[in-house]
C-alpha positions as a Markdown table, in Angstrom:
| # | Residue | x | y | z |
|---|---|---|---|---|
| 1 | Unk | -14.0 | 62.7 | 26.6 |
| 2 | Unk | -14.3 | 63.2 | 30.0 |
| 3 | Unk | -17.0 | 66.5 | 29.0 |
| 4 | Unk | -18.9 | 64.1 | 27.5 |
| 5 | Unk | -19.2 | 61.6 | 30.3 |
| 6 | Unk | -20.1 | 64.2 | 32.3 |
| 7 | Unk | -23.0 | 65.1 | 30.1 |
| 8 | Unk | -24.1 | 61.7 | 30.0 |
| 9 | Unk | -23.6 | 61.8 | 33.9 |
| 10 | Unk | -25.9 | 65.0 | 33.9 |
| 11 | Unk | -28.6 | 63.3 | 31.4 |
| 12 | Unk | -28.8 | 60.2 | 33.9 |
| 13 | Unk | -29.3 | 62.7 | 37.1 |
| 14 | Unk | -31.6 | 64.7 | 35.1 |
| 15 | Unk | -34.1 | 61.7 | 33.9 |
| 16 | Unk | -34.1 | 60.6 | 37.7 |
| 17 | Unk | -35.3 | 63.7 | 38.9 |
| 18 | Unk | -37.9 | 63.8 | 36.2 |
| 19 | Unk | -38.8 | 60.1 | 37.2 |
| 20 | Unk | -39.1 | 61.3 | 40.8 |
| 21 | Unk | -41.2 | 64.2 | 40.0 |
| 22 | Unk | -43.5 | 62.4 | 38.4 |
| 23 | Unk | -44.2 | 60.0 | 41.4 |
| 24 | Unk | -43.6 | 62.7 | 43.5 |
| 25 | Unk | -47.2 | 64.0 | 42.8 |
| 26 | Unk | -49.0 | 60.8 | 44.4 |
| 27 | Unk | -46.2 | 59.9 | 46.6 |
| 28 | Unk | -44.2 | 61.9 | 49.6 |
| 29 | Unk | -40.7 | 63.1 | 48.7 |
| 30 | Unk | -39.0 | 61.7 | 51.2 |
| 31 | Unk | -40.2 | 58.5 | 50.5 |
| 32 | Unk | -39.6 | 58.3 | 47.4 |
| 33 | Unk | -36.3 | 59.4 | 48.4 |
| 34 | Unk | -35.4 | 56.2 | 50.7 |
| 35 | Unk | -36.8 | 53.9 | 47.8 |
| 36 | Unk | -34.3 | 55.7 | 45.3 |
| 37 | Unk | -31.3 | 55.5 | 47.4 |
| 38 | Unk | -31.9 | 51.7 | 47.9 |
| 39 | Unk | -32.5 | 50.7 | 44.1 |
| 40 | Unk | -28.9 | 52.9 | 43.6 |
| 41 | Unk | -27.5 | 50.9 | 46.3 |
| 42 | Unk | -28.3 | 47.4 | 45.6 |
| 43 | Unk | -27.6 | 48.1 | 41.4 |
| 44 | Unk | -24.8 | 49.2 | 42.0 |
| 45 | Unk | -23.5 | 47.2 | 44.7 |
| 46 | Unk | -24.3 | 43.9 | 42.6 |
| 47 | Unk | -21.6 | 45.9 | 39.7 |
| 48 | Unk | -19.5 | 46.7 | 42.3 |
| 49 | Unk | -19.2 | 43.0 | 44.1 |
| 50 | Unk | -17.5 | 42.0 | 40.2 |
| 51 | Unk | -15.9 | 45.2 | 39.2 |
| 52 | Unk | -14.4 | 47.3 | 41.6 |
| 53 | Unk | -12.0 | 47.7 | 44.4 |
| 54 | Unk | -13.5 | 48.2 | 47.9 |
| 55 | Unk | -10.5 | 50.3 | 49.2 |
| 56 | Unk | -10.3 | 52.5 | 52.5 |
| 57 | Unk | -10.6 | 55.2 | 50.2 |
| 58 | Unk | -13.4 | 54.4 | 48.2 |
| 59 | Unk | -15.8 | 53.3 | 51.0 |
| 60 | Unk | -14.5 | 56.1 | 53.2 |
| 61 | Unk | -15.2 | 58.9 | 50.3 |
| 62 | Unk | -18.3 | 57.3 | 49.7 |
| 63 | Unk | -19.7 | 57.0 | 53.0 |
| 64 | Unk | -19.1 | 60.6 | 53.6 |
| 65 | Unk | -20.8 | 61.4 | 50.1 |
| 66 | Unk | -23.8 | 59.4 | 51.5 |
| 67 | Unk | -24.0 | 61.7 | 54.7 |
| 68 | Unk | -23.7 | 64.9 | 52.8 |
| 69 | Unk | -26.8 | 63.5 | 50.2 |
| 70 | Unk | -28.8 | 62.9 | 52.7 |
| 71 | Unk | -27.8 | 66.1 | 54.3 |
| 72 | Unk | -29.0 | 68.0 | 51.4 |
| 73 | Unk | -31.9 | 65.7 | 50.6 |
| 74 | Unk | -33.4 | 66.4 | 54.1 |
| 75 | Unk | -32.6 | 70.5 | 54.5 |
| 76 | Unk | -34.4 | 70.3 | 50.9 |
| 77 | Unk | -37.3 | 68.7 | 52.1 |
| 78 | Unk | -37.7 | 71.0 | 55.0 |
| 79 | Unk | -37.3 | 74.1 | 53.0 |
| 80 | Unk | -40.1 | 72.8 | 50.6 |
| 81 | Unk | -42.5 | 72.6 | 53.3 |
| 82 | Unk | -41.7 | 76.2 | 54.9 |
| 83 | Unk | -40.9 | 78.0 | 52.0 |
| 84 | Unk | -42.2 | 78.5 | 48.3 |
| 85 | Unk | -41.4 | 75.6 | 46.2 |
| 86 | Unk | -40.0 | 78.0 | 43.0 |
| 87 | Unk | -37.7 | 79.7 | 45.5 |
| 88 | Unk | -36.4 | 76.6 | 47.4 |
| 89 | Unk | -35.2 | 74.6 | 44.6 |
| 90 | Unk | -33.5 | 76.8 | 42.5 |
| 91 | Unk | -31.7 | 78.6 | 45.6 |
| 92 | Unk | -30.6 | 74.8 | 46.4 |
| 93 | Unk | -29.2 | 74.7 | 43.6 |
| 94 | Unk | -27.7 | 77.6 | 42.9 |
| 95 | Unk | -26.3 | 77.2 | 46.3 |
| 96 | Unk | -24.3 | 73.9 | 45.3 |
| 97 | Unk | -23.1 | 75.8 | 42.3 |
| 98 | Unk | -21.7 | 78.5 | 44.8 |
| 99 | Unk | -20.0 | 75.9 | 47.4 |
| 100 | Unk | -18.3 | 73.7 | 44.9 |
| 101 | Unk | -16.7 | 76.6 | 43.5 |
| 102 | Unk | -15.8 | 77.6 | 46.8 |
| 103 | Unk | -14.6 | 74.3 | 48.0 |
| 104 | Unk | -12.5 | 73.6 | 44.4 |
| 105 | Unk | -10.6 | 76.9 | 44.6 |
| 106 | Unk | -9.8 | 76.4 | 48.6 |
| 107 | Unk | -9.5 | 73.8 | 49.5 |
| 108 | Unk | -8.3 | 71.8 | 46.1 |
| 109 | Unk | -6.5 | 74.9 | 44.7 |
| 110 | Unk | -8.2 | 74.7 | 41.3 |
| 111 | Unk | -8.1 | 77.4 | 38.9 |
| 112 | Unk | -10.1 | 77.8 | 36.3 |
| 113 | Unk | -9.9 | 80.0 | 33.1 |
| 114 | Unk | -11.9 | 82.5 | 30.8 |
| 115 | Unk | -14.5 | 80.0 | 29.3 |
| 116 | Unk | -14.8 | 78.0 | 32.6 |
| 117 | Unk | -15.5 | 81.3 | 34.5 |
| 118 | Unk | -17.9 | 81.8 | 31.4 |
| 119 | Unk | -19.5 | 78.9 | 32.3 |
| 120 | Unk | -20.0 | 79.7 | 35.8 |
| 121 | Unk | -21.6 | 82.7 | 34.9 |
| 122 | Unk | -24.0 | 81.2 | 32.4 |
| 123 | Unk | -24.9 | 78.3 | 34.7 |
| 124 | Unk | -26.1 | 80.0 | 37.6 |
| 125 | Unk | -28.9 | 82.0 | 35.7 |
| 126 | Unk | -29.9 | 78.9 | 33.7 |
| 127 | Unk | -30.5 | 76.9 | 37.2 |
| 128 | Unk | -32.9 | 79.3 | 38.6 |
| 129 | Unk | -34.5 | 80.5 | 35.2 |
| 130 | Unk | -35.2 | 76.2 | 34.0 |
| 131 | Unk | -36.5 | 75.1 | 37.7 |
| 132 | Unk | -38.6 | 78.4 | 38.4 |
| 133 | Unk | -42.4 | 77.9 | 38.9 |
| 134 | Unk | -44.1 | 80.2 | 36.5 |
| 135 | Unk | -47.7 | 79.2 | 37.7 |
| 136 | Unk | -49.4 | 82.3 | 39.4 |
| 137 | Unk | -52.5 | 80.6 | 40.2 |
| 138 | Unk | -51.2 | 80.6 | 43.8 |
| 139 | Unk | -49.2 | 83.8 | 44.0 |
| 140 | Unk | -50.5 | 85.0 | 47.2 |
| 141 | Unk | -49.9 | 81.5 | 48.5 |
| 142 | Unk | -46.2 | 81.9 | 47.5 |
| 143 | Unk | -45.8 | 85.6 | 48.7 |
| 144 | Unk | -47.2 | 84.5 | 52.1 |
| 145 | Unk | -44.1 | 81.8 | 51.8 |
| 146 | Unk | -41.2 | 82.8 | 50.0 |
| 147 | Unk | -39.4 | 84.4 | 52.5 |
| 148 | Unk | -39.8 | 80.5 | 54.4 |
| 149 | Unk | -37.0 | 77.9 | 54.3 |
| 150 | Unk | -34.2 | 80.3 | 52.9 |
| 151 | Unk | -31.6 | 78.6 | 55.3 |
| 152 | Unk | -33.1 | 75.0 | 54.4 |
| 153 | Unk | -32.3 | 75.3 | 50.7 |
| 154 | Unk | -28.5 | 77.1 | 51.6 |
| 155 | Unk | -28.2 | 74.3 | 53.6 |
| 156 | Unk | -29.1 | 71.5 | 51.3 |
| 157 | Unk | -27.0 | 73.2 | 48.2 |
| 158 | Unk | -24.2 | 72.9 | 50.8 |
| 159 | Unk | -24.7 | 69.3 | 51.3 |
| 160 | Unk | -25.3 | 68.6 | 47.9 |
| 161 | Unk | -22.0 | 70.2 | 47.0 |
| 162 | Unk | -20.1 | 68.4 | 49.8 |
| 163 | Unk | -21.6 | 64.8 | 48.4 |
| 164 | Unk | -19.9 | 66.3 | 44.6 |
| 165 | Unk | -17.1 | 66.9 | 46.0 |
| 166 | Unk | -16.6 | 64.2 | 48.3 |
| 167 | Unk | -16.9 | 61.5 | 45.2 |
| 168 | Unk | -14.2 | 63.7 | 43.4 |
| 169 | Unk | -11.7 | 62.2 | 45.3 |
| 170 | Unk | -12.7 | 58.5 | 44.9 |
| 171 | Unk | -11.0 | 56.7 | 42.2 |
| 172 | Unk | -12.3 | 55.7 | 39.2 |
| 173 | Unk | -11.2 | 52.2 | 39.9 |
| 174 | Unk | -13.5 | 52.2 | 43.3 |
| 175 | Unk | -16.1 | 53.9 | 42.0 |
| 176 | Unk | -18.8 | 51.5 | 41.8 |
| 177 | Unk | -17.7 | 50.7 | 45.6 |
| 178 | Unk | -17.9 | 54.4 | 46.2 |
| 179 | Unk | -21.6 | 54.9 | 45.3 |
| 180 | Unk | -23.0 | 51.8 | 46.6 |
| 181 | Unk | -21.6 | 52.7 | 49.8 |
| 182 | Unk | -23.2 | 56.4 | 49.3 |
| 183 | Unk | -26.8 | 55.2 | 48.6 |
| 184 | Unk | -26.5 | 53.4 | 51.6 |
| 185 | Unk | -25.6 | 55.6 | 53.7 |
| 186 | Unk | -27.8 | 58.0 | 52.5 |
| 187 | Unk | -31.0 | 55.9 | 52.3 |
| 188 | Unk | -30.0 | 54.4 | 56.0 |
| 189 | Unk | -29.7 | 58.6 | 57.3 |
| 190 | Unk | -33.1 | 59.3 | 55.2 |
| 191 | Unk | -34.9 | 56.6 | 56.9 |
| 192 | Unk | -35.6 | 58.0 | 60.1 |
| 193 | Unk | -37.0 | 61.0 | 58.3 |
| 194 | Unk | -39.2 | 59.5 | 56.0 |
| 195 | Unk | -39.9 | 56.0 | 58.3 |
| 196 | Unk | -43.8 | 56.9 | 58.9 |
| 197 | Unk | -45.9 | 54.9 | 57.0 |
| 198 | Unk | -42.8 | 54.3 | 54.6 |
| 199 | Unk | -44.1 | 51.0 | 53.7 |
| 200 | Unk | -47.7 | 52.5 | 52.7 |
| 201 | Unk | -46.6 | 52.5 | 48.7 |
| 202 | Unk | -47.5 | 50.0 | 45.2 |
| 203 | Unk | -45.1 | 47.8 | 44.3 |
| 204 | Unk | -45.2 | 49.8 | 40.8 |
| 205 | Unk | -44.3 | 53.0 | 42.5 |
| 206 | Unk | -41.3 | 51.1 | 44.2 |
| 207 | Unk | -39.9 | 49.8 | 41.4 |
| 208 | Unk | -40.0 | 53.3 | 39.6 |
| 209 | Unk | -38.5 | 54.9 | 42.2 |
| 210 | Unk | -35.8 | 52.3 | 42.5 |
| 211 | Unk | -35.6 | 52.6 | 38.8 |
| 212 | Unk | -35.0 | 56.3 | 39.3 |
| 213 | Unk | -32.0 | 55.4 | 42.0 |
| 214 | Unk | -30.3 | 52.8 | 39.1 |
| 215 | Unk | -30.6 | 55.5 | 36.8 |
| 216 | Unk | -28.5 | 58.4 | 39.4 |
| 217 | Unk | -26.3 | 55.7 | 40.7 |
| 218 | Unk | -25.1 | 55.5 | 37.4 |
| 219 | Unk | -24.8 | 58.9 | 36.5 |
| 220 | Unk | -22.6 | 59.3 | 39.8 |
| 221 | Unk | -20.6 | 56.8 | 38.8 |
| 222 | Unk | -19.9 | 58.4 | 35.5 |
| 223 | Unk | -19.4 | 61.5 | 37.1 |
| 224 | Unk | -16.6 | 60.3 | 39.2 |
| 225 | Unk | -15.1 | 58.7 | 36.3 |
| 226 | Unk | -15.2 | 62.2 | 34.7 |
| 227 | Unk | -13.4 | 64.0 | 37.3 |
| 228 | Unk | -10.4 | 62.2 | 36.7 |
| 229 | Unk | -9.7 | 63.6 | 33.1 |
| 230 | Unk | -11.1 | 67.8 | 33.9 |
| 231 | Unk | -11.2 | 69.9 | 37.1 |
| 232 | Unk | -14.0 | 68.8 | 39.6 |
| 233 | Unk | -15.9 | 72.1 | 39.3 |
| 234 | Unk | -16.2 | 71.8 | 36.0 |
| 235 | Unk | -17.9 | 68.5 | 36.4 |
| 236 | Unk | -20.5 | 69.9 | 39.2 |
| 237 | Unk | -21.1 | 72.6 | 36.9 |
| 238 | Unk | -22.2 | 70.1 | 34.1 |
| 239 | Unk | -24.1 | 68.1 | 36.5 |
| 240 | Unk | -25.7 | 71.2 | 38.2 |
| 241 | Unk | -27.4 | 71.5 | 34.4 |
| 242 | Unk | -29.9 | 68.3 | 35.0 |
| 243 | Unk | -32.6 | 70.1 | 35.2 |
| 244 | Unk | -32.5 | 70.9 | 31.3 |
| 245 | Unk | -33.8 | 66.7 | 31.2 |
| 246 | Unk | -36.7 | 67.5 | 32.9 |
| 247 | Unk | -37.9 | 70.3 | 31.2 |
| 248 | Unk | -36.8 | 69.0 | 27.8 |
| 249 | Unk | -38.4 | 65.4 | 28.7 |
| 250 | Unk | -41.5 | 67.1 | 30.1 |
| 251 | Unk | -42.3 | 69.0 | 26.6 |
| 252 | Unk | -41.6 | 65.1 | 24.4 |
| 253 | Unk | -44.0 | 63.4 | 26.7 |
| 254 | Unk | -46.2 | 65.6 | 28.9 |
| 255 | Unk | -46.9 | 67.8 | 26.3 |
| 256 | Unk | -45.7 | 71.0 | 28.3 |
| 257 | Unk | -45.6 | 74.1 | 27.0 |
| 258 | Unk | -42.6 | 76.1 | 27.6 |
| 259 | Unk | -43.0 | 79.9 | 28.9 |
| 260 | Unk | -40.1 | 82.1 | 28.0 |
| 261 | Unk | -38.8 | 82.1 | 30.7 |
| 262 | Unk | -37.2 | 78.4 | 30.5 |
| 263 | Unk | -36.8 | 78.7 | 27.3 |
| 264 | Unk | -33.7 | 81.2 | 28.1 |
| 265 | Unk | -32.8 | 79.0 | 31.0 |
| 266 | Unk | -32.3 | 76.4 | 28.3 |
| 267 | Unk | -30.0 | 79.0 | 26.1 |
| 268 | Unk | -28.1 | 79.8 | 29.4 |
| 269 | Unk | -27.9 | 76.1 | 30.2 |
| 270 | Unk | -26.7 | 75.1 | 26.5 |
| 271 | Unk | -24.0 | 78.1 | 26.3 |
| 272 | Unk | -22.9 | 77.2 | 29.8 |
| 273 | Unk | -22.3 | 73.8 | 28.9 |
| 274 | Unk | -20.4 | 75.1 | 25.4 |
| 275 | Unk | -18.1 | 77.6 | 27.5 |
| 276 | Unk | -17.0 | 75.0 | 30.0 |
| 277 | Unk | -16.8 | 72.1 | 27.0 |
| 278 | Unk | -14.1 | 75.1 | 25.3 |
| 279 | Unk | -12.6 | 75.8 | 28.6 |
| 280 | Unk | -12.5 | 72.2 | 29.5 |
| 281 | Unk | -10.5 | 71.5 | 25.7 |
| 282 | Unk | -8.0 | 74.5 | 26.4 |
| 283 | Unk | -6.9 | 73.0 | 29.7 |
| 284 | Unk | -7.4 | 76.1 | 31.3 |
């Protein structure tokens, strides 16, 4: 059960970063950024007010897990506008993948077994193979920039990881609490960053990006409701797969066509997910 939820979790995370995208081509990032943290927060804090406990624990996991979003949210941004776009975002995430391994087996003591480890190994080629840009039509553009904002995206995987990891040890009972407190926080530290002109945006383009936040609010939620019944890493590495949503979601209604090249992402992402669903059912 708790493999399932965190598919769901992953589906939810992976439609709000294909919601995002989509706005993201009339509408700065970081923007829609702020406006996504706040429609998570107030969603979820409106759940949270009738079901769920506002413990020390759960507001001071989630505040941390607010910081560490809008750590990686920023570092992302800035590595986007230094570095190649194709290289940034798959090194970010890759990067998270690499940290919340590194986190789970030091500082948790998890151990994982042959299909999880089999997992790990798929997952990391599906991430940068499904969220590659295979458009040449600016390659010198992206030779003149790829070797640009290498330490933005290492730094925003780490902070993405850190926000993962941080939920992991909120309860399922303060969940809710957890992630209303992390939108918060996160769109409060974004604001600064994005604060120019913030306001300058349709009311439509709000709501969709608020939309977007209810719609990853919920998929955290569900993914710290998951942790409790498998190992945390083996929840980031299921959530680490989102980016099968977009692409999947972008061939239904956008009419893409996909290159072969995220079409094997998408084998790598689906046998990733099989090895850690096997591992996660052998308790190993």
């Amino acid at each position: 059960m708790s493999i399932f939820i965190s598919i769901i979790a992953m589906a939810c995370l992976g439609l709000t970063h294909f919601i995002n995208g989509m706005l993201s081509r009339h509408y700065e990032v970081k923007k829609i950024s702020f406006f996504t943290h706040m429609g998570g927060f107030l969603i979820v804090l409106m759940a949270a007010i009738f079901f769920s406990n506002f413990t020390f624990s759960s507001l001071y996991w989630g505040a941390l897990s607010g910081i560490a979003s809008a750590w990686g949210a920023i570092f992302l941004y800035r590595g986007m506008s230094t570095g190649a776009v194709s290289a940034i975002v798959p090194l970010s995430g890759v990067s998270m993948v690499v940290f919340s391994l590194i986190i789970s087996i030091l500082f948790l003591g998890e151990r994982i077994g042959l299909f999880s480890s089999l997992g790990i190994v798929f997952s990391i080629p599906a991430i940068i193979l499904m969220t590659l840009n295979t458009d040449h039509s600016n390659s010198n553009y992206i030779t003149e920039r790829k070797k640009g904002g290498v330490s933005q995206a290492i730094f925003s995987g780490l902070g993405f990881a850190c926000q993962l990891v941080t939920l992991g040890n909120v309860p399922s009972s303060g969940a809710l609490a957890a992630v209303a407190v992390s939108m918060f926080v996160g769109a409060t530290a974004i604001f600064p960053y994005a604060k120019p002109s913030i306001f300058e945006v349709t009311r439509s383009q709000a709501r969709k990006a608020m939309f977007a936040g209810a719609t990853s609010a919920l998929g955290l939620v569900l993914y710290t409701i998951a942790k409790e019944g498998q190992l945390v890493i083996i929840s980031v590495l299921i959530i680490s797969m989102y980016p099968l949503i977009p692409v999947i979601l972008g061939v239904i209604y956008l009419k893409e066509r996909v290159s072969r090249i995220r079409v094997l992402g998408i084998v790598f992402s689906i046998s990733s997910i099989v090895a850690l669903t096997l591992g996660g059912n052998s308790n190993v």
